[in-house]
SELO-263851 format. One line per field, with one value per residue: residue number from 1; x, y, z of N, C-alpha, C in turn. Coordinates in steps of 0.05 Angstrom, whole numbers, plus 5000, padded with zeros to 4 digits. Example, Ala and Ser with C-alpha at 12.3 -4.5 7.8 and 13.67 -1.06 7.14 Angstrom:
num (1 / 2)
n.c1 (5264 / 5257)
n.c2 (4886 / 4955)
n.c3 (5156 / 5142)
ca.c1 (5246 / 5273)
ca.c2 (4910 / 4979)
ca.c3 (5156 / 5143)
c.c1 (5264 / 5258)
c.c2 (4934 / 5001)
c.c3 (5156 / 5157)
! end
This chain:
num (1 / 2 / 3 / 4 / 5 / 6 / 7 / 8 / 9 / 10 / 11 / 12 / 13 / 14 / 15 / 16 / 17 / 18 / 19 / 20 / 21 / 22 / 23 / 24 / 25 / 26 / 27 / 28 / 29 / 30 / 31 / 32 / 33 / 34 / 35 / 36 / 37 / 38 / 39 / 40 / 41 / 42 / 43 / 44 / 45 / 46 / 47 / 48 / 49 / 50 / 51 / 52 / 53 / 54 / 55 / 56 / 57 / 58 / 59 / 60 / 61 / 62 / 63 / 64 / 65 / 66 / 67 / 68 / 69 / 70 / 71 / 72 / 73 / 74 / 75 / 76 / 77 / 78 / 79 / 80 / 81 / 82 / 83 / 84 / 85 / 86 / 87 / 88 / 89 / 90 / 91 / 92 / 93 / 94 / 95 / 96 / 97 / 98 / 99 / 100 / 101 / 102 / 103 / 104 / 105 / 106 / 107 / 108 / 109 / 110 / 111 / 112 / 113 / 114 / 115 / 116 / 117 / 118 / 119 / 120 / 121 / 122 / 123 / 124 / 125 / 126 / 127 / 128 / 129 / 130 / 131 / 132 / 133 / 134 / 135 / 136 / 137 / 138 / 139 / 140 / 141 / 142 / 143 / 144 / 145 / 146 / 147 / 148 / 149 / 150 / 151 / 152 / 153 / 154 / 155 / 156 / 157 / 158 / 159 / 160 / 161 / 162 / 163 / 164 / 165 / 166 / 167 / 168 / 169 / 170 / 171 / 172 / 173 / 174 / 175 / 176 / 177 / 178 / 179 / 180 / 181 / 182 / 183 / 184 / 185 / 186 / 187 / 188 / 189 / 190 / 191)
n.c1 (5016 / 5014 / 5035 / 5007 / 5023 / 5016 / 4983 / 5007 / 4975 / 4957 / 4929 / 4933 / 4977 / 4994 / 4962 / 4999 / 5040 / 5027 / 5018 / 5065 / 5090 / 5069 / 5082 / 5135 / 5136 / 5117 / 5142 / 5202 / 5249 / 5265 / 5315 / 5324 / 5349 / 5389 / 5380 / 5390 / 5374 / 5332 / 5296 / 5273 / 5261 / 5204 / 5168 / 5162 / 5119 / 5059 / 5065 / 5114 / 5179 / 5228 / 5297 / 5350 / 5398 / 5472 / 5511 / 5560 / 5630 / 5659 / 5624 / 5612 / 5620 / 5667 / 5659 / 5697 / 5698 / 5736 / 5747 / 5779 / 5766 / 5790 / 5785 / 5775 / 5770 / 5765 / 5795 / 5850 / 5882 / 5841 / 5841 / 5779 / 5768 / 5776 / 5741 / 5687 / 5692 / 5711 / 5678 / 5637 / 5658 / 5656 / 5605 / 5585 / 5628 / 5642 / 5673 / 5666 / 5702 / 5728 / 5740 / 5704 / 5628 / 5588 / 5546 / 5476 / 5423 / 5374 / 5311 / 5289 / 5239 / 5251 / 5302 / 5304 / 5346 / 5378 / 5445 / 5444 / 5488 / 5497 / 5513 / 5538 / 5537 / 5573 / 5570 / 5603 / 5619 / 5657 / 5639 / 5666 / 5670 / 5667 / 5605 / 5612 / 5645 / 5615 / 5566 / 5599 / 5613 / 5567 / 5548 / 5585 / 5571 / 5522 / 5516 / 5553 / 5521 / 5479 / 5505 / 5519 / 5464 / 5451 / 5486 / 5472 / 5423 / 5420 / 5457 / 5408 / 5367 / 5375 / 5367 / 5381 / 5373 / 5334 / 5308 / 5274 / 5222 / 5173 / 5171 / 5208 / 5248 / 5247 / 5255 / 5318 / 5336 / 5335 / 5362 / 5416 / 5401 / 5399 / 5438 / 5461 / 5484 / 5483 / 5531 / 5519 / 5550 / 5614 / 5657 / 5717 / 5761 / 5811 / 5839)
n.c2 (4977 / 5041 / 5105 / 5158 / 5229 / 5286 / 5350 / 5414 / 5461 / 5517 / 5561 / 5607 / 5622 / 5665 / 5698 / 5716 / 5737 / 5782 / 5815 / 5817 / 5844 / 5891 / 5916 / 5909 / 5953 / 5996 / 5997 / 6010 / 6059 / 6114 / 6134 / 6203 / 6223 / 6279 / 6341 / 6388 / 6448 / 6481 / 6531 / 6530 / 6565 / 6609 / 6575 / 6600 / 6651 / 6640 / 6687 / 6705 / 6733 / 6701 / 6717 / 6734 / 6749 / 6757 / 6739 / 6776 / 6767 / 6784 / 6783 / 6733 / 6675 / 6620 / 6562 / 6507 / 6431 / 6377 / 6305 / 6292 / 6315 / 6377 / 6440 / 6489 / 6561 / 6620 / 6598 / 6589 / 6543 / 6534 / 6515 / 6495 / 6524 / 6572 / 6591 / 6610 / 6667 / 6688 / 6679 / 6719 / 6763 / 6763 / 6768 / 6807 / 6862 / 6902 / 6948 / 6965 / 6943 / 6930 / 6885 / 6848 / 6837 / 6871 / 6931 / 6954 / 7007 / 6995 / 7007 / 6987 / 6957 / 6994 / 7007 / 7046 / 7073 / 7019 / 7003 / 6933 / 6882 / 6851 / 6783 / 6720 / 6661 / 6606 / 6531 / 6476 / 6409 / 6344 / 6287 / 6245 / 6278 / 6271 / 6256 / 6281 / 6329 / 6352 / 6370 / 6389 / 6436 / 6465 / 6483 / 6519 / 6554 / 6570 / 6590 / 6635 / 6664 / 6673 / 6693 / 6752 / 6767 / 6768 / 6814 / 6851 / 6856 / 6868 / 6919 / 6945 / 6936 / 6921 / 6876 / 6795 / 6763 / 6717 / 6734 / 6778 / 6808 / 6785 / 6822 / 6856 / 6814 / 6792 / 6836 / 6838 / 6798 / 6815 / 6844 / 6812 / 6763 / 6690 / 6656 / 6612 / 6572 / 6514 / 6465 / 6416 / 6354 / 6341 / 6293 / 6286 / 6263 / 6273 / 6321)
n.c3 (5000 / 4980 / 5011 / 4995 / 4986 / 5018 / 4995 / 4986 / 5002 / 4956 / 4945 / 4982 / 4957 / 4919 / 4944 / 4985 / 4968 / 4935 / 4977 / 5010 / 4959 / 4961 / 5014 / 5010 / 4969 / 4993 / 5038 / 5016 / 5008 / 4955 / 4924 / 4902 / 4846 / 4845 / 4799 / 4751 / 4767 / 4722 / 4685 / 4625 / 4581 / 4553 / 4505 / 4432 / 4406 / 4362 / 4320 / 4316 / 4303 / 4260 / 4288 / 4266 / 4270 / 4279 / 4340 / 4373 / 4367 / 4413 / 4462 / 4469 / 4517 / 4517 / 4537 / 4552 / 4555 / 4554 / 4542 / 4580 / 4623 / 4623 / 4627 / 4589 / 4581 / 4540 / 4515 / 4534 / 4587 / 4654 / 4721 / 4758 / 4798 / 4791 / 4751 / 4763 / 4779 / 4732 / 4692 / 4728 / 4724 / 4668 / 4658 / 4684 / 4667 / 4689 / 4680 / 4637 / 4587 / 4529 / 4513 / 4525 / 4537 / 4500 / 4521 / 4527 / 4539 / 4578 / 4600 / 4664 / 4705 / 4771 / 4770 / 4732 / 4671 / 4652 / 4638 / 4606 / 4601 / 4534 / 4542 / 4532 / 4548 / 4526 / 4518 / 4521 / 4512 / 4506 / 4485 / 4518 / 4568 / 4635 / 4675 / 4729 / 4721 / 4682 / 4712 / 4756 / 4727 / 4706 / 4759 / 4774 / 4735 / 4750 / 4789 / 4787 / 4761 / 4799 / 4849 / 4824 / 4818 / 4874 / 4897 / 4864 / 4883 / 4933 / 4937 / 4910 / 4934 / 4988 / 5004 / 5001 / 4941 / 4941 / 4979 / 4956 / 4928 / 4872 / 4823 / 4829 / 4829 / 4777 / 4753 / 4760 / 4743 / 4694 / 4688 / 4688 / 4660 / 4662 / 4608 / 4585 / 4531 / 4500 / 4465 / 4423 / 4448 / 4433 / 4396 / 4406 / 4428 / 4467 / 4466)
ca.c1 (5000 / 5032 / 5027 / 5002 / 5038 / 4998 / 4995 / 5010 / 4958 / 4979 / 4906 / 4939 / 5009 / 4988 / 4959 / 5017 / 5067 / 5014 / 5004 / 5092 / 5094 / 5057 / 5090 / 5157 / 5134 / 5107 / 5167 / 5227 / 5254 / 5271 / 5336 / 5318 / 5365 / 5385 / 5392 / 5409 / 5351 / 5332 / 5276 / 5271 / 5246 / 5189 / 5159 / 5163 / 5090 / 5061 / 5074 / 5147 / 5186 / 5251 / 5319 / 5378 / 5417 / 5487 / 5521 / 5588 / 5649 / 5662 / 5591 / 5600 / 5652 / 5668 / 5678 / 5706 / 5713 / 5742 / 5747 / 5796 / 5753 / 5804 / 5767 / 5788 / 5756 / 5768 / 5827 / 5859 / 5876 / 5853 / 5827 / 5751 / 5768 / 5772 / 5701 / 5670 / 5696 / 5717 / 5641 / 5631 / 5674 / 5654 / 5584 / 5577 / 5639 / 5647 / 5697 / 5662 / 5718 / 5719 / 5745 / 5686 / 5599 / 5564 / 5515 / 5447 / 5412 / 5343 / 5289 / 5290 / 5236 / 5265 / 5324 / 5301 / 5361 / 5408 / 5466 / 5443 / 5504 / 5491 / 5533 / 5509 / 5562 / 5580 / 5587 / 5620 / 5634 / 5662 / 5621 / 5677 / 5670 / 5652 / 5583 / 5610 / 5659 / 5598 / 5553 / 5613 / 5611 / 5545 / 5539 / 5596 / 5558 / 5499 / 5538 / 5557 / 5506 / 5469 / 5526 / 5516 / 5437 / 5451 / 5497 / 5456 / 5399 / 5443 / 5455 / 5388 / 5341 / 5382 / 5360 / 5384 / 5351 / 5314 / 5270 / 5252 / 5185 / 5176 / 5170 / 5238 / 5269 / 5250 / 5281 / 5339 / 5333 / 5330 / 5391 / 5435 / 5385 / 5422 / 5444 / 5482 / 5476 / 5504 / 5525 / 5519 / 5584 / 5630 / 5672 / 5739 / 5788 / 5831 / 5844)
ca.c2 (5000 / 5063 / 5130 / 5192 / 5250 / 5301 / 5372 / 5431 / 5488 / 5533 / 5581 / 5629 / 5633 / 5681 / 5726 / 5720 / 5740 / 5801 / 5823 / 5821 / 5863 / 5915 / 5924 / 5932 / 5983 / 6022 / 6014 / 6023 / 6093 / 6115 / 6160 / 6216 / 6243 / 6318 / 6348 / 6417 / 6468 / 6499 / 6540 / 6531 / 6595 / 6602 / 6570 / 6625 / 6652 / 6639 / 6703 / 6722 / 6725 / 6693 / 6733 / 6718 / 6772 / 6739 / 6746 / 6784 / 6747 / 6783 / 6775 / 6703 / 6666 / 6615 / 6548 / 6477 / 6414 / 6361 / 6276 / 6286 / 6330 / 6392 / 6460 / 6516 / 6581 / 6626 / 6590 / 6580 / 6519 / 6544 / 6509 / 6496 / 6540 / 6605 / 6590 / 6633 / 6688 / 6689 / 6675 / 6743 / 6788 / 6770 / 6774 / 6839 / 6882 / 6925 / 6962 / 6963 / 6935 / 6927 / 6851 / 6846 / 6846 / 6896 / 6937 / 6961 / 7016 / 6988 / 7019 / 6973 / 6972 / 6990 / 7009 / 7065 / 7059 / 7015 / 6984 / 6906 / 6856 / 6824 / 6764 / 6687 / 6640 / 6574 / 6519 / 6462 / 6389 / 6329 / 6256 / 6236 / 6288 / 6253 / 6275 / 6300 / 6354 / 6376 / 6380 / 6426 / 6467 / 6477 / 6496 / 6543 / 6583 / 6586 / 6599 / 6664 / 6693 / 6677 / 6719 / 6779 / 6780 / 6771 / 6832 / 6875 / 6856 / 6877 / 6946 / 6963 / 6933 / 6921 / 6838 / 6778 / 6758 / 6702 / 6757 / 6794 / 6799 / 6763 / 6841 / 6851 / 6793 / 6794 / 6869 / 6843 / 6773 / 6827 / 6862 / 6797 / 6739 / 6670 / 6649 / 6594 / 6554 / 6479 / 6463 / 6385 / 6342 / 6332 / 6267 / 6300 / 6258 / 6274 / 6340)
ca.c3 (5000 / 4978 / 5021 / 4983 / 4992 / 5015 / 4974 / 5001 / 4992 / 4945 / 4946 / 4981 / 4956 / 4907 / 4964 / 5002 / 4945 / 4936 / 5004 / 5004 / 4938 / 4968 / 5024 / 5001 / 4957 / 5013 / 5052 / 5008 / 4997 / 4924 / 4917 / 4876 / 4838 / 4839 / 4778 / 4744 / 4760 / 4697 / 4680 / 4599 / 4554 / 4536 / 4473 / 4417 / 4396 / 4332 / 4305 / 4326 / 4276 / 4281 / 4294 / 4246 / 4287 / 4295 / 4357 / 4361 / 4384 / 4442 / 4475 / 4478 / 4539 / 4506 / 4564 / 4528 / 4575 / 4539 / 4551 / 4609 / 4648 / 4630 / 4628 / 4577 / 4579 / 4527 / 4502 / 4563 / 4614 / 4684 / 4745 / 4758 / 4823 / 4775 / 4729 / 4776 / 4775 / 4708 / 4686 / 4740 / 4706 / 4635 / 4661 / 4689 / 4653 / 4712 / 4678 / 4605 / 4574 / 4495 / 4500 / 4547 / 4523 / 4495 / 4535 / 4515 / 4561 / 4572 / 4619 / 4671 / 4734 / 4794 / 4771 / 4708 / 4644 / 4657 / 4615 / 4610 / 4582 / 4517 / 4546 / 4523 / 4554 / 4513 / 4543 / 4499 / 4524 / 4496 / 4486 / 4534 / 4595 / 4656 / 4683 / 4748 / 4712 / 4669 / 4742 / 4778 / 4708 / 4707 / 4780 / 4779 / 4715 / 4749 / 4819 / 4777 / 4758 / 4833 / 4861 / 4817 / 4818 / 4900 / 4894 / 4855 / 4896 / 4962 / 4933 / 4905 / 4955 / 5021 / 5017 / 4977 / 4913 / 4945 / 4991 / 4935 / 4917 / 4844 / 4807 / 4844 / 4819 / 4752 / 4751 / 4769 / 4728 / 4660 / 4683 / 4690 / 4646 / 4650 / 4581 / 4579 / 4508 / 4506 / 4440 / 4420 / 4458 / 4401 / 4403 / 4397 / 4441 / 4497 / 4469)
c.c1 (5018 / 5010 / 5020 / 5016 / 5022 / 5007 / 4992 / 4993 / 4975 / 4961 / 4921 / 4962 / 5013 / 4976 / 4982 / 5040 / 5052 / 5019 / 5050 / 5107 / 5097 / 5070 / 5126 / 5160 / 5126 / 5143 / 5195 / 5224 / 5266 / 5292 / 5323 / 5340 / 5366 / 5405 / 5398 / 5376 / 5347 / 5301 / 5280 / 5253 / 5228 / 5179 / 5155 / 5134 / 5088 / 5069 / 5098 / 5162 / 5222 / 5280 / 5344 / 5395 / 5441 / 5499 / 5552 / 5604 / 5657 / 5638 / 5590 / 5632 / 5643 / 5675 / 5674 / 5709 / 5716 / 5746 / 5765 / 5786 / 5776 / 5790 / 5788 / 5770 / 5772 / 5796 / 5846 / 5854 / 5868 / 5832 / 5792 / 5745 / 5758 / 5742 / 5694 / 5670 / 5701 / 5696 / 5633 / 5631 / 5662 / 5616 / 5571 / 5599 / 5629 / 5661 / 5691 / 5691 / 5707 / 5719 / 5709 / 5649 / 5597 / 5552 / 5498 / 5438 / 5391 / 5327 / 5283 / 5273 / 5251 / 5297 / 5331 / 5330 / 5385 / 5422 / 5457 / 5469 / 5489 / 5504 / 5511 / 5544 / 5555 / 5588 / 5591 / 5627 / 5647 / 5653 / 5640 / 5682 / 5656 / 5625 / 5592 / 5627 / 5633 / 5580 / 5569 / 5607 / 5596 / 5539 / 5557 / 5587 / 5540 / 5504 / 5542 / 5542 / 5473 / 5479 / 5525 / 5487 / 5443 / 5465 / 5484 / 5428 / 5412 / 5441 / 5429 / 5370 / 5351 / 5371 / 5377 / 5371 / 5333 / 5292 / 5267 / 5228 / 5194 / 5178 / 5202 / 5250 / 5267 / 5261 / 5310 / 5349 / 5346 / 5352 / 5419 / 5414 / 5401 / 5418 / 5468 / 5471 / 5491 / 5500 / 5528 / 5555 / 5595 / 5654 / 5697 / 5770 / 5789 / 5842 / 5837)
c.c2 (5025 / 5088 / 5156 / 5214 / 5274 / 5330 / 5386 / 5454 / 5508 / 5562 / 5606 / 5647 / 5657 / 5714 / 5741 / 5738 / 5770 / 5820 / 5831 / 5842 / 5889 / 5919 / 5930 / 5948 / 6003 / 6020 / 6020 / 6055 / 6089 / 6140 / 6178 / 6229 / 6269 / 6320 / 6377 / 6431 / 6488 / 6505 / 6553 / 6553 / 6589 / 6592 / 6596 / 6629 / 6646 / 6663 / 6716 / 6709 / 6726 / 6716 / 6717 / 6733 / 6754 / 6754 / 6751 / 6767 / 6755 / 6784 / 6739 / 6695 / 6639 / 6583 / 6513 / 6456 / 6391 / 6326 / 6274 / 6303 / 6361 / 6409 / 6482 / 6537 / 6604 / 6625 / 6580 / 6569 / 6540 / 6519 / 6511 / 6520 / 6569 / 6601 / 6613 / 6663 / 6700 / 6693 / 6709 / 6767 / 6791 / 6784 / 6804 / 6853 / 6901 / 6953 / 6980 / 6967 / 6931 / 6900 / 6836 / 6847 / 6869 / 6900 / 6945 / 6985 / 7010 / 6994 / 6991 / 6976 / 6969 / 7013 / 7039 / 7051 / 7053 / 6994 / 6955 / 6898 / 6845 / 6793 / 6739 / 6672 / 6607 / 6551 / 6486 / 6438 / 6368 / 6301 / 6248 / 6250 / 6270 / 6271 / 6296 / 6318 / 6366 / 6390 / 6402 / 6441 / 6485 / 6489 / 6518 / 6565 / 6591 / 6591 / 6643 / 6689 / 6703 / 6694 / 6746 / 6782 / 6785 / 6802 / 6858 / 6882 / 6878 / 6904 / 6953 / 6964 / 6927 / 6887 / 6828 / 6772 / 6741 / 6714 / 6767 / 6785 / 6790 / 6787 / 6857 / 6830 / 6788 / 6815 / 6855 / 6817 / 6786 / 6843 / 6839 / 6760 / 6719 / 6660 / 6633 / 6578 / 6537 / 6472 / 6426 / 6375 / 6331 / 6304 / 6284 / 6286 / 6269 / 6301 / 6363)
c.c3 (5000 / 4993 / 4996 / 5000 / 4995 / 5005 / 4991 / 4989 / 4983 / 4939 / 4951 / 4980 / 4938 / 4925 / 4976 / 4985 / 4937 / 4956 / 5012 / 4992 / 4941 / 4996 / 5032 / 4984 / 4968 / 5027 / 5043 / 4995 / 4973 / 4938 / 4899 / 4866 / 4835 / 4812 / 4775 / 4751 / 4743 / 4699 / 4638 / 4594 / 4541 / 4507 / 4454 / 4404 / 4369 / 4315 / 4308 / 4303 / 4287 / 4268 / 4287 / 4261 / 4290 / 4316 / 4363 / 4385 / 4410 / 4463 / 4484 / 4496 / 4526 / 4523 / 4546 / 4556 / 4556 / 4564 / 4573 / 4629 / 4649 / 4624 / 4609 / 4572 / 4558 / 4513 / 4523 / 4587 / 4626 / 4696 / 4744 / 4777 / 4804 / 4751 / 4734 / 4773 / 4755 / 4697 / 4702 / 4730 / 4677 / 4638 / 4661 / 4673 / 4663 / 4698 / 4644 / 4590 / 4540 / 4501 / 4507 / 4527 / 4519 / 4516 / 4526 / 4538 / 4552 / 4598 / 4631 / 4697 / 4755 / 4783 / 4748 / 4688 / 4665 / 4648 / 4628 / 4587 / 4556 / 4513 / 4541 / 4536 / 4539 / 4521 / 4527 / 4509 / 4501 / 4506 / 4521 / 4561 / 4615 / 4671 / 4717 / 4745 / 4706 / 4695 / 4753 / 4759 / 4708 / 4733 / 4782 / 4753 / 4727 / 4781 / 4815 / 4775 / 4791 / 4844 / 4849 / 4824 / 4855 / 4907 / 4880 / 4872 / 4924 / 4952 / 4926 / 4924 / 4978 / 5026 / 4992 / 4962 / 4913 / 4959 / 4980 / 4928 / 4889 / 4831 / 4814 / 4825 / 4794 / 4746 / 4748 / 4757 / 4688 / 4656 / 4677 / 4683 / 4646 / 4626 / 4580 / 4557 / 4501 / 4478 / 4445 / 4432 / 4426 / 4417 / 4384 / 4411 / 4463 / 4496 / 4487)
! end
């Protein structure tokens, strides 16, 4: 006489494997990644008509990082340490230098005419930059122009640019607009 083997309920293995699912999706945490905070330009209306205007060579800073993570700003090695300031200077043209942007006087609130930069900074990588060179790059451009709007804010209004009211901070957004434009990573080597 042979024993039977008895089966093992399997009804509610399907619950169980459910009821599991769901509760390590409640309790695991998700990393989120931090990324670049951008605020993209508006979409262009239907009727705006587009602007061939080219942009003169000294208006644009000109910043290259290439497949070894080395940084050249307008032709020249330097350090990630100096970006900043460099990016500062070309920014504002304290001094209105020729090498330096154009200015414009444009009726500005808050502030009535006053010389805005026509500066666009370039910002240039290579397929082979490592993402956490392009990350410091990008935070020390937009490092830059934080420090001047904080600075202009400081003299006009006596606060930083984060307690400005929003009609405040666009004033002062129109005097020093970030413009940074990332051209496609070119696969160029180690140069």
């Amino acid at each position: 006489m042979a024993r039977e083997t008895p089966e093992v309920p399997m009804a509610s293995m399907a619950d169980i494997a459910f009821m599991l699912l769901i509760f390590f999706l409640v309790a695991t945490t998700m990393d989120m990644d931090a990324g670049l905070q951008r605020v993209l330009p508006p979409m262009p209306e239907d009727d705006q008509i587009d602007d061939d205007q080219q942009i003169r060579e000294r208006n644009v800073f000109i910043v290259l990082v290439n497949a070894r993570d080395q940084l050249m700003v307008e032709g020249e090695n330097i350090p990630i340490e100096l970006l900043r300031e460099r990016a500062k200077e070309f920014i504002a043209n304290p001094n209105d230098e020729p090498h330096l942007p154009e200015k414009e006087m444009r009726e500005v609130q808050y502030f009535g005419e006053y010389p805005v930069s026509r500066q666009v900074i370039s910002l240039q990588n290579d397929r082979g930059t490592s993402y956490g060179m392009y990350i410091r790059v990008q935070n020390e451009l937009a490092a830059a122009y934080r420090e001047l709007r904080d600075e202009l804010a400081q003299d006009q209004f006596g606060r930083r640019f984060n307690a400005l009211r929003d009609t405040e901070q666009e004033a002062v957004r129109e005097i020093f607009p970030m413009r940074i434009s990332e051209a496609e990573p070119r696969e160029v080597g180690g140069s």
